[in-house]
C-alpha positions in Angstrom: 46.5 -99.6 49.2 44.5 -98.1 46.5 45.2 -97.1 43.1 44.8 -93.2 44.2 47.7 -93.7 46.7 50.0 -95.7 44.3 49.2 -91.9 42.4 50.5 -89.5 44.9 53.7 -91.8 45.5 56.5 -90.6 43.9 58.8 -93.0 41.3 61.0 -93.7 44.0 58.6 -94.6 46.5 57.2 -97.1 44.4 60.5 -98.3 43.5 61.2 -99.0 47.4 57.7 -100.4 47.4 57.8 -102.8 44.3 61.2 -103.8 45.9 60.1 -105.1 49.2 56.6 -106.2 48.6 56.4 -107.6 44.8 59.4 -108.8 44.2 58.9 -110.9 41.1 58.2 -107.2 39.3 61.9 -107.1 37.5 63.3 -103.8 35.7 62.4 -101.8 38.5 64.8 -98.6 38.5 64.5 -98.5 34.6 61.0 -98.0 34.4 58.5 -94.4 35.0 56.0 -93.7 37.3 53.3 -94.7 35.2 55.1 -98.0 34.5 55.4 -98.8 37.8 52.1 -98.2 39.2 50.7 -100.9 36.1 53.7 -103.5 37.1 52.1 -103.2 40.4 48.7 -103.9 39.3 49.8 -106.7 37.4 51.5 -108.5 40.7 48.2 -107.8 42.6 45.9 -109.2 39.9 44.0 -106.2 40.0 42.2 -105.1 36.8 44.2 -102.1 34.6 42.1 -99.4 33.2 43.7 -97.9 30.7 44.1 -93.7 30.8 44.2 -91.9 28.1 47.3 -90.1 27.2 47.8 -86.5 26.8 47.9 -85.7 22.4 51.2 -84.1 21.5 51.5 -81.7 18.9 51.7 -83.1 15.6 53.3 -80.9 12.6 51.3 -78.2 10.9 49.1 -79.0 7.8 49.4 -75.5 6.4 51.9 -74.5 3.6 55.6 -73.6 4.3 55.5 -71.1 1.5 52.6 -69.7 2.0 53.4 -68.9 5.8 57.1 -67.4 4.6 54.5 -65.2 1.7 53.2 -63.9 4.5 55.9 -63.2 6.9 57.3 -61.3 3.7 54.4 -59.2 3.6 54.1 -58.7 7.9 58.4 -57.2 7.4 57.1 -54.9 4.9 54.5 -53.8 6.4 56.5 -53.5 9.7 58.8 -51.5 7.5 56.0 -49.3 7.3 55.1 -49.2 10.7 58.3 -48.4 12.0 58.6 -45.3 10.1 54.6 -44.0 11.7 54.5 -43.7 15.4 52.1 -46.4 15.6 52.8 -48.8 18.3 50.0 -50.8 18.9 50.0 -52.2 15.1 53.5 -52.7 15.0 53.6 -54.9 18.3 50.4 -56.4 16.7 52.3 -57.0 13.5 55.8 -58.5 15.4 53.5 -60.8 17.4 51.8 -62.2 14.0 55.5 -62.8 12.6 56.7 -64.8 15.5 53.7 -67.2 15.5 54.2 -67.6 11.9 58.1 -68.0 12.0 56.7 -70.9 15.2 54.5 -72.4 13.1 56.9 -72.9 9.9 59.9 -74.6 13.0 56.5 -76.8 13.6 55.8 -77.5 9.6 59.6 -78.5 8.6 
Protein backbone atom coordinates (compact mmCIF):
# COMPACT_ATOMS: atom_id res chain seq x y z
CA UNK A 1 0.00 0.00 0.00
CA UNK A 2 1.21 3.34 -0.74
CA UNK A 3 1.34 6.44 1.18
CA UNK A 4 -1.42 7.95 -1.44
CA UNK A 5 -3.81 5.17 -0.33
CA UNK A 6 -3.09 5.40 3.45
CA UNK A 7 -4.51 9.37 2.22
CA UNK A 8 -7.84 8.56 0.85
CA UNK A 9 -8.52 6.11 3.94
CA UNK A 10 -10.61 7.46 6.31
CA UNK A 11 -9.51 7.63 10.37
CA UNK A 12 -11.43 4.70 10.98
CA UNK A 13 -10.19 2.65 8.27
CA UNK A 14 -6.82 3.09 9.35
CA UNK A 15 -7.81 2.39 12.81
CA UNK A 16 -9.17 -1.18 11.56
CA UNK A 17 -5.92 -1.34 9.58
CA UNK A 18 -3.28 -0.35 12.23
CA UNK A 19 -5.35 -2.92 14.45
CA UNK A 20 -4.94 -6.04 12.50
CA UNK A 21 -1.74 -5.54 10.70
CA UNK A 22 0.73 -3.34 13.04
CA UNK A 23 -0.15 -4.15 16.12
CA UNK A 24 2.65 -2.91 18.25
CA UNK A 25 1.29 0.81 17.10
CA UNK A 26 -0.57 1.56 20.68
CA UNK A 27 -2.99 4.61 21.26
CA UNK A 28 -4.80 3.83 18.25
CA UNK A 29 -8.53 5.29 18.71
CA UNK A 30 -6.97 8.49 20.41
CA UNK A 31 -4.96 9.57 17.71
CA UNK A 32 -6.13 11.73 14.02
CA UNK A 33 -5.81 10.84 10.69
CA UNK A 34 -2.60 12.43 10.24
CA UNK A 35 -1.34 10.64 13.28
CA UNK A 36 -2.10 7.50 12.15
CA UNK A 37 -0.87 7.50 8.72
CA UNK A 38 2.88 8.56 10.43
CA UNK A 39 2.38 5.60 13.26
CA UNK A 40 2.01 3.55 10.24
CA UNK A 41 5.14 4.67 8.57
CA UNK A 42 7.01 4.27 11.61
CA UNK A 43 5.90 0.31 11.90
CA UNK A 44 6.88 -0.10 8.20
CA UNK A 45 10.28 1.56 8.40
CA UNK A 46 9.40 3.63 5.73
CA UNK A 47 10.99 7.13 5.53
CA UNK A 48 8.48 10.26 6.87
CA UNK A 49 8.42 13.42 4.89
CA UNK A 50 7.28 15.90 6.69
CA UNK A 51 4.18 18.25 5.21
CA UNK A 52 3.83 21.42 5.91
CA UNK A 53 0.97 22.58 7.82
CA UNK A 54 -1.66 24.93 6.88
CA UNK A 55 -0.73 28.82 8.92
CA UNK A 56 -3.53 29.84 11.16
CA UNK A 57 -4.48 33.23 11.66
CA UNK A 58 -2.39 34.88 14.13
CA UNK A 59 -3.81 38.24 15.91
CA UNK A 60 -3.81 41.54 14.15
CA UNK A 61 -0.75 43.95 14.43
CA UNK A 62 -2.82 47.09 13.91
CA UNK A 63 -4.05 49.38 16.83
CA UNK A 64 -7.30 48.57 18.84
CA UNK A 65 -7.95 52.29 19.15
CA UNK A 66 -7.21 53.37 16.07
CA UNK A 67 -9.63 50.65 14.44
CA UNK A 68 -12.56 51.77 17.15
CA UNK A 69 -11.40 55.86 15.74
CA UNK A 70 -12.43 54.70 12.75
CA UNK A 71 -15.53 52.79 13.25
CA UNK A 72 -16.59 56.11 15.13
CA UNK A 73 -16.08 58.01 12.07
CA UNK A 74 -17.78 55.04 9.51
CA UNK A 75 -21.34 55.43 12.34
CA UNK A 76 -21.22 58.98 11.65
CA UNK A 77 -20.75 59.01 8.45
CA UNK A 78 -23.46 56.23 8.09
CA UNK A 79 -25.52 58.68 10.07
CA UNK A 80 -25.16 60.66 7.18
CA UNK A 81 -25.89 58.34 4.70
CA UNK A 82 -28.92 57.14 6.14
CA UNK A 83 -30.60 60.39 5.96
CA UNK A 84 -29.45 60.73 1.63
CA UNK A 85 -30.92 58.04 -0.51
CA UNK A 86 -27.58 56.71 -1.25
CA UNK A 87 -27.38 53.12 -1.10
CA UNK A 88 -24.45 51.94 -2.57
CA UNK A 89 -22.16 54.10 -0.10
CA UNK A 90 -24.03 53.17 2.82
CA UNK A 91 -23.81 49.29 2.17
CA UNK A 92 -20.13 50.24 1.27
CA UNK A 93 -19.77 51.98 4.52
CA UNK A 94 -21.75 48.96 6.79
CA UNK A 95 -19.35 46.48 5.07
CA UNK A 96 -16.12 48.62 6.05
CA UNK A 97 -17.58 48.61 9.86
CA UNK A 98 -18.04 44.90 10.14
CA UNK A 99 -14.51 44.11 8.90
CA UNK A 100 -13.22 46.57 11.28
CA UNK A 101 -15.47 45.44 14.28
CA UNK A 102 -13.71 41.51 12.85
CA UNK A 103 -10.60 42.69 12.89
CA UNK A 104 -10.64 44.45 16.61
CA UNK A 105 -12.53 40.44 17.91
CA UNK A 106 -9.06 39.31 16.09
CA UNK A 107 -6.69 42.09 17.94
CA UNK A 108 -8.13 41.54 21.64
Amino acid sequence: MEENDLEKMTATELRDLSLKKYPDITGVHAMKKEDLIKAIHQARGDVIKETKKKKVAGKVKIDKTEMKKQIRLLKNEKAKLLQGNDKKALSLVRKKIKKLKRLTKKAA
